[in-house]
N, C-alpha and C positions, 0 to 999 in steps of 0.2 A: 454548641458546647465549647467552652475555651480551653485551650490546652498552655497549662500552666504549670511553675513550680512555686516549690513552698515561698521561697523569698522573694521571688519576684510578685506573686499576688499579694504577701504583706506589704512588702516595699510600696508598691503602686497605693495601696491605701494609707498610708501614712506620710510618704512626703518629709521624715523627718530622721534624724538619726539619736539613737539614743549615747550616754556618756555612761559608761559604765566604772564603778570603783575602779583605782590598780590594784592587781592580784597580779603575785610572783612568785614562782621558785623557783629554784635551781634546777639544773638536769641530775638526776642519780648517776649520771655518768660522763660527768664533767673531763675524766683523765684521758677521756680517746675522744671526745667529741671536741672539735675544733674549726674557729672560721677558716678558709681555702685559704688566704691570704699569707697562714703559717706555712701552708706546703712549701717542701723544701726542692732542691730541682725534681729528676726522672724518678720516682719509688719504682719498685717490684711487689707485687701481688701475685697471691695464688687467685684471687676473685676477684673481681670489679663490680660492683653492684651501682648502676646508674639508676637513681631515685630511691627517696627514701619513704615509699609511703608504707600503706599496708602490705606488701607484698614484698618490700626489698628490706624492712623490719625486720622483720620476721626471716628472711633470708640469711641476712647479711649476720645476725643474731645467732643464729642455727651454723652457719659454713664456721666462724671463730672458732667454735668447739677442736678444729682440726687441722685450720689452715689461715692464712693468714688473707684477710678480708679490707678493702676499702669500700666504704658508702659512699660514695656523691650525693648530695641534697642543693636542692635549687635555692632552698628555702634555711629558714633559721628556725630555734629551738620553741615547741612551743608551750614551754612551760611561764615563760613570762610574758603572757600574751594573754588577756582578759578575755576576749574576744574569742578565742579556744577554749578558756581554762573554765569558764561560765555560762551556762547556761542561754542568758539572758544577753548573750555577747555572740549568739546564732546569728541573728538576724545582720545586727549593725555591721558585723566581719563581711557579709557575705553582700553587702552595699557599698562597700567602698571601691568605684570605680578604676582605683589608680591601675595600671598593668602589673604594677611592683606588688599590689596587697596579697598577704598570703592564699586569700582564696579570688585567683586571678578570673578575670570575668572574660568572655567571649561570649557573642550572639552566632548562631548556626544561621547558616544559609536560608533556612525554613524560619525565622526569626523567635528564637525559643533563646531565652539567657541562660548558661551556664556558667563553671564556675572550673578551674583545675586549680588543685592544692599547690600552695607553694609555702609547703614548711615540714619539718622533719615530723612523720607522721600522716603523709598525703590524706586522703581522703575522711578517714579517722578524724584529723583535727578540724573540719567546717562541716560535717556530714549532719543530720539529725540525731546520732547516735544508737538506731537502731541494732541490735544484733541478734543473728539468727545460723543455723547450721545450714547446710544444702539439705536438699531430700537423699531418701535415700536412694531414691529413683538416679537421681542426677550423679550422685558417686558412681550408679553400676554402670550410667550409661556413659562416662567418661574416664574408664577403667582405674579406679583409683581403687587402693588396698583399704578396705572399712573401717580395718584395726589402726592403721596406721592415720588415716583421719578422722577417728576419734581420738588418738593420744592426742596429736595436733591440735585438734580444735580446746582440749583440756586444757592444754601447753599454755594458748589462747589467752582462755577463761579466767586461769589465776591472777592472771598479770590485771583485764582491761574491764572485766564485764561482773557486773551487779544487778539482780532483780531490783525493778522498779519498783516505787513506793502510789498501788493506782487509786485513786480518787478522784474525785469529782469530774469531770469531764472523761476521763481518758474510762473510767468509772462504766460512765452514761455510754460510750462508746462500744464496752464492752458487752455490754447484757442489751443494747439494740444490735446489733451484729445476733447473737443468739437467739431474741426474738421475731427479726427475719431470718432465721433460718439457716445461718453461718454456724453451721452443729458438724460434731461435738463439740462442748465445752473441754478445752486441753488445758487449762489452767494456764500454771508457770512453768514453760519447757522453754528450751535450747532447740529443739528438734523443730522441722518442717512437717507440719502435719495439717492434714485436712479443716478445716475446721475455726474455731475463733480460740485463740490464747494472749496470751501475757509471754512477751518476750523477753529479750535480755536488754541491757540498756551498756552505754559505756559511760555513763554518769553515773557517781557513786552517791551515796545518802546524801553527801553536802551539796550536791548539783554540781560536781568539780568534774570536768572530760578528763576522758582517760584514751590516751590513744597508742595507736601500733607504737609511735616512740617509746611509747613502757617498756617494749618486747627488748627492745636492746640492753635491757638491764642482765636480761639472760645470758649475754653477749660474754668469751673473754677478751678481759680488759688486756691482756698483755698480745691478744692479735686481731685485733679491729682498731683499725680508725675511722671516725666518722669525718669529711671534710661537707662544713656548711655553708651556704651562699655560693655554689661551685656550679656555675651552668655548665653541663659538658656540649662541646659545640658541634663534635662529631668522633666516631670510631674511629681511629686507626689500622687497615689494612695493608697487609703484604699481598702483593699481586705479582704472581711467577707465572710467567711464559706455560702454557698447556696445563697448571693448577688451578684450584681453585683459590680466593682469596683467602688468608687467614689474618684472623684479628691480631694485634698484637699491645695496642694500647688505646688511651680516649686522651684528647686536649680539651682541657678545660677551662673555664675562665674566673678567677675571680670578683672580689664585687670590687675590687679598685681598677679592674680590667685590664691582669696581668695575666700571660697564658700560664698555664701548670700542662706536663705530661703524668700521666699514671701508666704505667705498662704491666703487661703478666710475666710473669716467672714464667720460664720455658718448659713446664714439666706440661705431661698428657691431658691432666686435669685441669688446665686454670684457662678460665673461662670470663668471662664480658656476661653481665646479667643486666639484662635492659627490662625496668621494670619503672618507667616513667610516668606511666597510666596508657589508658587509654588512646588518649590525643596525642602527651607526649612522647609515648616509644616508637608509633608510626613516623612521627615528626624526625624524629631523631636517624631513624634508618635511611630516611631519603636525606636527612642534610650529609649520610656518611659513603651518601652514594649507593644506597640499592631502594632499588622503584621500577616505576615505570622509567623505561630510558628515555622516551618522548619528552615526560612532564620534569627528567632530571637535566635534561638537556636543556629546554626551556629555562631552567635558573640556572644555566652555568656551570652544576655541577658535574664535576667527572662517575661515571658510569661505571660501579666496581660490580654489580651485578643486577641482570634487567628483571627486577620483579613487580611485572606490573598489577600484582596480587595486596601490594603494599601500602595500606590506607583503606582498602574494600573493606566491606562488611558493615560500616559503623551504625551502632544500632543505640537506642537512649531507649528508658521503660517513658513510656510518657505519663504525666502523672493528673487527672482529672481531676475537680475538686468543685465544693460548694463552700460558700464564707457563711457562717450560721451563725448572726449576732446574739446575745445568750440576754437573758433580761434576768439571770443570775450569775454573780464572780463565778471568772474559772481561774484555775490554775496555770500555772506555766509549766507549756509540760511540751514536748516534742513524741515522734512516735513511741507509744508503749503497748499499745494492742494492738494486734493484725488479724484482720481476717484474710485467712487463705483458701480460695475458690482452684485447685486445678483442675478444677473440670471446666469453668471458664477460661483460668488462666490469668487469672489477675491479685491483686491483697487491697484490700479495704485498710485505711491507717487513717489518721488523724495528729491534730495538735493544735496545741490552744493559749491563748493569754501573753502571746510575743509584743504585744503592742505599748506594755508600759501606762503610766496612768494616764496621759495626754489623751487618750483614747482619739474616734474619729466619728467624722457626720454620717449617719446610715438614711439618708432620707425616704428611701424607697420607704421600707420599711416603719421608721417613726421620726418626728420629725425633733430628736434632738442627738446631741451628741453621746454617744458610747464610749467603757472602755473595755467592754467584756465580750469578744467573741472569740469565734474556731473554726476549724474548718476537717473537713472528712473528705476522704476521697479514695479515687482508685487509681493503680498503677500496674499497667500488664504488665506483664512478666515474658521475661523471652519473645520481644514483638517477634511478626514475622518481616516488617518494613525495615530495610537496611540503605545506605548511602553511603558516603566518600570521604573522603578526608585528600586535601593538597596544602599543598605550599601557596604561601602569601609570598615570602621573601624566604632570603638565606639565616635571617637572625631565628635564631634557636626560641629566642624571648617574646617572638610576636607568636600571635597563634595564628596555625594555620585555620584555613580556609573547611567548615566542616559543613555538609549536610547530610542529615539522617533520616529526612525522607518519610517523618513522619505521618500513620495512615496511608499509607503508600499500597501496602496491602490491607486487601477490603475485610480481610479477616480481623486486624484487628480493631479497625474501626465498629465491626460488629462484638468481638470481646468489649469495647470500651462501654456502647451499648447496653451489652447485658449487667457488665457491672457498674454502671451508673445506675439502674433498676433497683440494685442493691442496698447502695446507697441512699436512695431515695428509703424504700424501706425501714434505715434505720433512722433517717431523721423523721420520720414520720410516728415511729416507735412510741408506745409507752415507756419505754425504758431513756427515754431521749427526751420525753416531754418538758420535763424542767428547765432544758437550756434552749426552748425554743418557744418564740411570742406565741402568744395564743391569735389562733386565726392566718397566720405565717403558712402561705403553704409553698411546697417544695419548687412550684414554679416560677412564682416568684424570689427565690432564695437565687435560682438559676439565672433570671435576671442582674441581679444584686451582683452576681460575681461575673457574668458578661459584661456590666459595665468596666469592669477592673481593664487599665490599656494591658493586653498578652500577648501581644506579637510586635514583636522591636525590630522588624524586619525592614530595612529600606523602601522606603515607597520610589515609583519610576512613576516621574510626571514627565507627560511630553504635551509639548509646548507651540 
């Protein structure tokens, strides 16, 4: 079984990129958002908020209300960006090799392609577009107020997310998932619930994304700045004799690679919000000097405190998949139904029709060209396999060194298992039938997408 992501098993079947129309707007909030290049010398903040995705959005949006806020974004606006703004502009974004392109590419040590955001809006702007709330298991178990993440998740809502318009594949998707046995039918919810639904989407009626950048419209304009193209290279610490270190500002860099300083306002409250992602905020602690002190010593850096805790854990959902050629048009469509199993611990998702009319050779299968297939698959949820994250170098802009160690525990090599079973069931489905050849069976389908190359991992020849 190969372990793959969405864009990397289209990409490998296509060989091609597509050109999509220019589509533009402007940002809703043109008056505080500005390239780094304008920064002016040392400013004063009550907040520093490093990265501007889904999480420092929404932050940096919310602190304004009371206090005087700086963004930092690695990236640029992604309202004039086709590629983000369009549906149909998934795929080609998310193939462009450059290290500069907004959804920046790195291959893990385990040789799996990923992708870190680099535009205001992080993950939001190159993601599938799915949306979903947590359970409500997950809020008790990570003591969060109910009340208070639901107004939030509402907050959310207005700004980014729209029900999906479901047909034809995403359709079929639906009601085979229910006739294997992926019950109750939950409809159209928000909520986390057992069962097969219709999620939220951030694609509105026109196929136009909508991402966390929305959220800073909530933002006020008279104490936020957003500074764009602004890599921050490292924290700023004060280190006293028998104290402990405290932050007090970030140096940052523009994109003509001039430095800028940002500092906090000396009051009790004003704080450094490192919210760069996943890869990037471990990255960023050790280039500011807290890590392991071995592996900071190893690059030269000065040692402001030894957390060799810094970079552990790192974990990916892995996402398993079958390519299911359709001998009927489907739509273009990214996640819109999920099947949620926690009793295995996985969701059943799909998506269809990324490939443009060029289509591709299916030979196993038939022996002419195609432009109409999909694909379904599963993605645990909360593996138990976790790995590392280090340093390549001191540049902030290379990605570190990551493995995640995927199947590492046998556990969930056996959830993956069970819900490829599931899967199987629903391609096999009467509810499924329409977009599958006649006489096509699910082992062969398995074939079809182990051909596809999924693992970019360096080969070691010795010689």
């Amino acid at each position: 079984m190969a372990l793959l992501r969405w864009e990397q098993i289209i990409a490998a079947t296509l060989g091609i990129f597509f050109i999509i129309s220019s589509f533009a707007d402007k940002a809703p909030y043109s008056s505080f958002a500005k390239d780094a290049t304008s920064a002016a010398g040392a400013e004063y903040y009550d907040y520093i908020v490093i990265g501007g995705g889904t999480a420092g959005c929404a932050l940096a949006a919310t602190l304004s209300a009371s206090a005087k806020v700086l963004l930092l974004e690695r990236g640029g606006l992604p309202y004039n960006n086709p590629g983000v703004t369009k549906k149909m502009g998934f795929l080609p974004t998310l193939m462009v090799p450059s290290p500069s392109s907004i959804a920046q590419p790195f291959i893990s040590t385990d040789g799996v392609l990923n992708h870190r955001a680099r535009v205001l809006g992080g993950g939001s702007a190159i993601n599938a577009g799915f949306y979903s709330r947590a359970s409500r298991e997950y809020v008790e178990e990570v003591g969060w107020d109910p009340r208070l993440v639901k107004e939030s998740y509402e907050w959310v809502e207005r700004k980014v997310v729209f029900r999906p318009q479901v047909v034809g594949w995403q359709a079929a998707v639906r009601d085979g998932l229910l006739e294997a046995g992926v019950s109750p039918d939950n409809g159209f919810t928000y909520e986390h619930l057992q069962g097969t639904k219709i999620g939220g989407t951030i694609f509105d009626e026109n196929e136009y994304r909508h991402t966390a950048a929305d959220l800073l419209e909530y933002a006020d304009q008279t104490m936020i700045t957003v500074y764009l193209h602004a890599s921050v290279h490292r924290v700023l610490f004060k280190t006293l004799p028998g104290k402990k270190p405290k932050t007090y500002g970030v140096m940052f860099i523009d994109s003509k690679g001039s430095n800028h300083i940002a500092l906090l306002n000396t009051n009790a409250k004003s704080e450094i919000i490192l919210s760069a992602g996943a890869v990037g905020s471990p990255q960023l602690l050790m280039l500011s000097g807290i890590g392991s002190a071995q592996h900071l010593k190893a690059h030269g850096i000065n040692v402001i405190m030894d957390q060799p805790m810094v970079g552990q854990g790192m974990s990916d959902n892995p996402l398993n998949v079958v390519l299911i050629p359709s001998p009927e048009p489907v739509e273009t469509s990214l996640v819109e139904i999920v099947g949620i199993l926690d009793d295995v611990g996985c969701y059943i998702e799909a998506a269809s029709g990324l490939v443009g009319p060029t289509g591709i050779s299916i030979f196993p299968i038939i022996n002419q060209t195609i432009s109409q297939f999909g694909f379904i698959g599963e993605k645990l949820a909360r593996p138990f396999s976790t790995g590392y994250l280090e340093l390549q170098s001191n540049d902030p802009n290379e990605n570190p060194k990551v493995t995640f160690n995927y199947f590492k525990d046998p556990r969930d090599l056996q959830r993956c298992v069970q819900s490829m079973e599931i899967v199987k069931r629903v391609v096999e489905s009467n509810a499924f039938s329409k977009f599958r050849y006649p006489f096509t069976s699910f082992e062969s389908l398995l074939r079809l997408t182990l051909a596809i190359p999924s693992n970019l991992r360096r080969r070691h020849v010795i010689t």
